[in-house]
N, C-alpha and C positions, 0 to 999 in steps of 0.2 A: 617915753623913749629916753633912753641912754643920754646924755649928751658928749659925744665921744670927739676930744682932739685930734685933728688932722693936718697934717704940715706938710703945704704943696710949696716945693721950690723947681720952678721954672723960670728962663730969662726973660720969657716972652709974656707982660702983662696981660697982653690982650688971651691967653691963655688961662693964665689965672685968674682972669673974672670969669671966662665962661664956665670953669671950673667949681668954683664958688659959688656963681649962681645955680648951677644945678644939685648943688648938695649940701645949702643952705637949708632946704626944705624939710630938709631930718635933724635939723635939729644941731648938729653936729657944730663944736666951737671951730674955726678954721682960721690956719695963720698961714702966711706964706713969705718967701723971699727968691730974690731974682739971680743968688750965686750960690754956693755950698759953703762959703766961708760964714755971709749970715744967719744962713741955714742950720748949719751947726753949732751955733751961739742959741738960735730960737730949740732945737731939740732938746738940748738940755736945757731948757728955762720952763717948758713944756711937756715934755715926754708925751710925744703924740705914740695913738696905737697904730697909727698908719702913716705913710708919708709916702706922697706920688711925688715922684723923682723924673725929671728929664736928668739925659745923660751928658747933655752938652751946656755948659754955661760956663759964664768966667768968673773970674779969680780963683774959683774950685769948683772943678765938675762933677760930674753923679759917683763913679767910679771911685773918686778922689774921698768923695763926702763917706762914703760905704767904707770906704779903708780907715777911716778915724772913727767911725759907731762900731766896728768891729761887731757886725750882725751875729747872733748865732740862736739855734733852735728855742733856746728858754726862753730868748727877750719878750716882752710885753708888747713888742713894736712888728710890725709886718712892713714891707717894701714892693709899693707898685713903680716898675720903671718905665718914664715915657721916652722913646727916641722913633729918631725921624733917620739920622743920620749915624747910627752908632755900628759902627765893625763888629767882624765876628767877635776879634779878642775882648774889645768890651764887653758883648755880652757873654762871653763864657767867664772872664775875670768877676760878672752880676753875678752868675753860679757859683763861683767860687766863693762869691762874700754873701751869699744865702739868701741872692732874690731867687724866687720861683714865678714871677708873676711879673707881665710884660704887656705892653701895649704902643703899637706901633705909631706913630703921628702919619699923615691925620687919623682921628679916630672918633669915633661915633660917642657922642658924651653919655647915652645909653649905655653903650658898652664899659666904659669907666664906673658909672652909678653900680653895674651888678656885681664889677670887680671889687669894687670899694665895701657893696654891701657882703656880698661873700667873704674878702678877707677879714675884714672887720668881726663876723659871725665864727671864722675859724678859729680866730683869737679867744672867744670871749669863750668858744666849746674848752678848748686848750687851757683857757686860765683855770673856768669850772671844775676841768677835770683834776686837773693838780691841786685842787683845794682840796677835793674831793678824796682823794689820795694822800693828803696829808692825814687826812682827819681819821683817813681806816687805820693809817701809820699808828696813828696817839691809840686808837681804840686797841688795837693790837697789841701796842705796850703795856697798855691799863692792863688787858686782860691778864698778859703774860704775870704782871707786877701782882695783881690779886689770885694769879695759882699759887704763885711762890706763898703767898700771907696765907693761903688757905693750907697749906703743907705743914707750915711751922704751928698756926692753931690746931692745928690735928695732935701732930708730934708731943705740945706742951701740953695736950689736956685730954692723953688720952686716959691718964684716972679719974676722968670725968666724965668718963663715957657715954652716961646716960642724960647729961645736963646738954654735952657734946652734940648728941645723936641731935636732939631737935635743932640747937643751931646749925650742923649740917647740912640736914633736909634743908630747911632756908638757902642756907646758901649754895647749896646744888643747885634747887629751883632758880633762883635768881644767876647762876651761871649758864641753867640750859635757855636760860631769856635770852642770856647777854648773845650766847653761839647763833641762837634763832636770830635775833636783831643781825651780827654777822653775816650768817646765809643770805639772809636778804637784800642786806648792803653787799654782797657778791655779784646777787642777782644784778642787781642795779647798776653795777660795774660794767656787767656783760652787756646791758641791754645799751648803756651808754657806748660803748667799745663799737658795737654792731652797729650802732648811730653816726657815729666817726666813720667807720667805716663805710658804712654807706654815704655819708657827706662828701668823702673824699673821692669818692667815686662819681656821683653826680657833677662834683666840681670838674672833677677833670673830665667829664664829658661836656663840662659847657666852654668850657677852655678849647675843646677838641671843636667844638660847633662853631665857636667863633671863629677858630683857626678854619673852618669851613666854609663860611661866610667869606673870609676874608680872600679865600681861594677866586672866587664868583669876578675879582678886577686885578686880579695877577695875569700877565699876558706871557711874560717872560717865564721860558720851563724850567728853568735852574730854580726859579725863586718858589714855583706852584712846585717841583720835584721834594724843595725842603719843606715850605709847611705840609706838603703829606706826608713826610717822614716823622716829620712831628706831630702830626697826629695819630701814626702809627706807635709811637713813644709813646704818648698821652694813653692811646688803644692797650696797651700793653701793662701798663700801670694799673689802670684802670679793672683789668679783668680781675688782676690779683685784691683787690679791693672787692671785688665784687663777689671773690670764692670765699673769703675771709667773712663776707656779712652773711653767705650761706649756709658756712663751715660749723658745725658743732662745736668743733675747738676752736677757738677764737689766735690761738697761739702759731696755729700751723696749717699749712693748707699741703690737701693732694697734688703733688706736683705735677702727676703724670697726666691726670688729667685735666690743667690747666695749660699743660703744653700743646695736649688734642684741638684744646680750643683756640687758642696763640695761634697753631697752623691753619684751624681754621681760616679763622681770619686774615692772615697771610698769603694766603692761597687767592683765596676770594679779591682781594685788595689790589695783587699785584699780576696772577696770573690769567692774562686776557685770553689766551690758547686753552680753554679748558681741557685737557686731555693729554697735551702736549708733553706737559712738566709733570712727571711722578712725583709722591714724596715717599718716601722708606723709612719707616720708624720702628727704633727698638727702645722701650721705654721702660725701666725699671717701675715698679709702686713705690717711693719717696714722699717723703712727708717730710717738709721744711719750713723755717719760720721764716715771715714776711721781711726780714731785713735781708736773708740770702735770695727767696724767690722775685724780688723786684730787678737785681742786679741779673741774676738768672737770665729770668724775662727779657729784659732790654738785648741781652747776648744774643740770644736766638734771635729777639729781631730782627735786628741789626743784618746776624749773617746768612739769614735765612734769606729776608726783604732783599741784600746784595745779589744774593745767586739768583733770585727771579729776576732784578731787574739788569744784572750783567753777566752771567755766567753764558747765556744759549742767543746764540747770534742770531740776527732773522728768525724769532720765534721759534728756532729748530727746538726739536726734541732733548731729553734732558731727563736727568733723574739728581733730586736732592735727597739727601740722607740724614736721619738726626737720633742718633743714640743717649742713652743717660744709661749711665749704671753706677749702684755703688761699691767703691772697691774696698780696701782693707783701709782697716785705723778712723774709720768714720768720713773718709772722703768720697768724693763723686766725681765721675767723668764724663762729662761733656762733650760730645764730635758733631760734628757739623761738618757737611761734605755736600759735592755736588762735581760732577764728570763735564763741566761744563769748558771754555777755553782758559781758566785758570788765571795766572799772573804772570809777567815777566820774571826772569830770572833775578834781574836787579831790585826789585820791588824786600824794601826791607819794612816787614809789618808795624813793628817797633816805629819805624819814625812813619806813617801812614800820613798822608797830608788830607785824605778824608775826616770830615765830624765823624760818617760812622765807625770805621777804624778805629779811629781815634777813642770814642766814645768806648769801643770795646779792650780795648788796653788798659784804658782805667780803671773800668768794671772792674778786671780779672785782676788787674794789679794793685789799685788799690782801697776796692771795695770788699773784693771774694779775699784777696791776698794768696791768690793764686797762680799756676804759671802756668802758659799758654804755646801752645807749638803749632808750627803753622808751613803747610805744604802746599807750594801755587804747577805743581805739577800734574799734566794730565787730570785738569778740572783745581779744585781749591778743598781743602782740607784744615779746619781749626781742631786742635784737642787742647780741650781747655779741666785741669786738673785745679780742685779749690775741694773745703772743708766747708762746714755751715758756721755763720758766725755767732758768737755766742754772745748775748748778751750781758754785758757786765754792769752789773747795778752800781749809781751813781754814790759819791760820798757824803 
């Protein structure tokens, strides 16, 4: 087994032994500190691949320590945060500096071992894979660099023709190797890809279970309303992950029918009135790749999950609506509706003091890079207009 560096800073010792002692047993080197000022003197002495973080401690907090490692998707390191006590803004400012991965105090040291042992495991797929990815890089260029050579040995000797011809043969053979070896480092790409794919989706289902578990000694409904919401997030993410390992193209998934199933589930999750609440859908056939349909996804959520859980008063009756078409110049339109009792006049969607709200203005503004129009008249109305985003290959 690995022996893999992990750097716990919390203030509370008697935490960092029970910490240590349960993840001693893997083997794993472990260092710890009680502020983020010595903490981030030990990371860079160090370079752990993981680091469980409380968010509250002195001289420099969790927050504090994350704004000076300037986290971002490449690094070699992952970030579990512990808090007991941390505000909203703390943890959306943890999203902004690129933790995805959170554990509330108290908590079950089980539950930490399968976090620690999952992110750890996502890292090491992640590093694999960019090796792996260098290495088709160089193979690619070899190959390119020996057509050019086999062009000009042609060119310089073709009154050679006949001496030519058999080294030819050679080395055709030995180029339809090299394309064969190719193919099947393709294959191996794919079936890697599908793998990921699939991991990130069992993950985010154990994530979602523990967020279920953790439901089971929530009493207060505001706190059990948000972690289902965030499991309904987690739900969401999760499916597109799930069509992607299906999906023959690995690059793009069916949207329209990814959405059938979204409402499924949405339906199911939030409406207790079975019969009560229509849904109306007019859904184009779209084919998008997984950096537009995640952001997608979360938007219907979002304002799908609102209108069941606020649009129809006393369980009355109700009809939701969810359109997709795509228009001119390669863009898509997005509506989401529902006849339900709408918003106040004052209500400006822009400054929404809702996470979901909120969450959906960023999506569109600036994930999709999209613009969003929004009617709270005679029930509630979003049209949400964005392109798909393209991917730009790094330098």
């Amino acid at each position: 087994m690995t022996n893999h560096k992990i750097l716990i800073l919390d203030d509370e010792q008697v935490v960092i032994d029970a910490i240590k002692k349960h993840l001693k047993e893997y083997g794993h080197k472990l260092f710890s500190a009680k502020n983020g000022k010595d903490g981030l003197k030990l990371y860079y002495e160090v370079s752990p691949i993981l680091i469980i973080l409380d968010l509250k401690m002195p001289v420099m907090d969790g927050v504090e320590f994350l704004e000076h490692i300037k986290l971002t998707p490449a690094d070699p390191c992952t970030v579990i945060v512990l808090t007991g006590h941390g505000t909203d803004e703390d943890m959306e400012r943890c999203f902004d500096l690129g933790v995805s991965s959170f554990l509330h105090k108290p908590f079950s040291l089980y539950e930490l071992k399968g976090m620690v042992k999952h992110s750890i495991a996502l890292k090491q797929v992640e590093g694999n894979l960019k090796t792996e990815l260098a290495e088709r890089t160089k193979m690619e260029e070899e190959l390119w660099k020996y057509r050019y050579l086999l062009e000009e040995i042609v060119d310089k000797r073709t009154s050679e023709l006949k001496h030519m011809n058999e080294v030819l043969q050679k080395e055709v053979t030995e180029r339809i190797s090299a394309e064969e070896k190719l193919k099947h480092s393709l294959g191996e790409k794919e079936v890697l890809l599908r793998e990921i794919h699939h991991r990130v989706k069992n993950n985010l289902q154990i994530v979602s279970s523990l967020l279920d578990l953790q439901t089971k000694y929530i009493k207060e409904p505001a706190t059990l309303e948000m972690f289902r919401d965030s499991q309904s997030r987690l739900k969401t993410m999760a499916l597109i992950h799930e069509k992607l390992y299906q999906s023959d193209d690995m690059a793009r998934i069916d949207f329209s029918k990814y959405i059938v199933n979204l409402l499924n589930h949405i339906y199911h999750s939030y409406c207790l009135n079975v019969g009560a609440i229509s849904m109306e859908t007019q859904i184009d056939e779209v084919f998008i790749g997984v950096d537009t349909a995640i952001p997608c996804g979360l938007i219907i959520n979002e304002l799908v999950s609102n209108s069941f859980k606020h649009a129809f008063k006393n369980e009355g009756k109700g009809t939701v609506g969810i359109k997709l078409k795509e228009i001119a110049d390669g863009k898509f339109k997005l509506s989401i509706s529902d006849d339900g009792i709408g918003f106040p006049e004052s209500v400006d969607i822009t400054k929404a003091q809702s996470l979901g709200l909120r969450l959906v203005n960023a999506l569109v503004v600036d994930q999709l890079e999209g613009t969003l129009e929004f009617s709270g008249h005679s029930g509630a109305r979003f049209d949400i207009t964005f392109g798909e985003i393209k991917y730009v290959k790094r330098g």
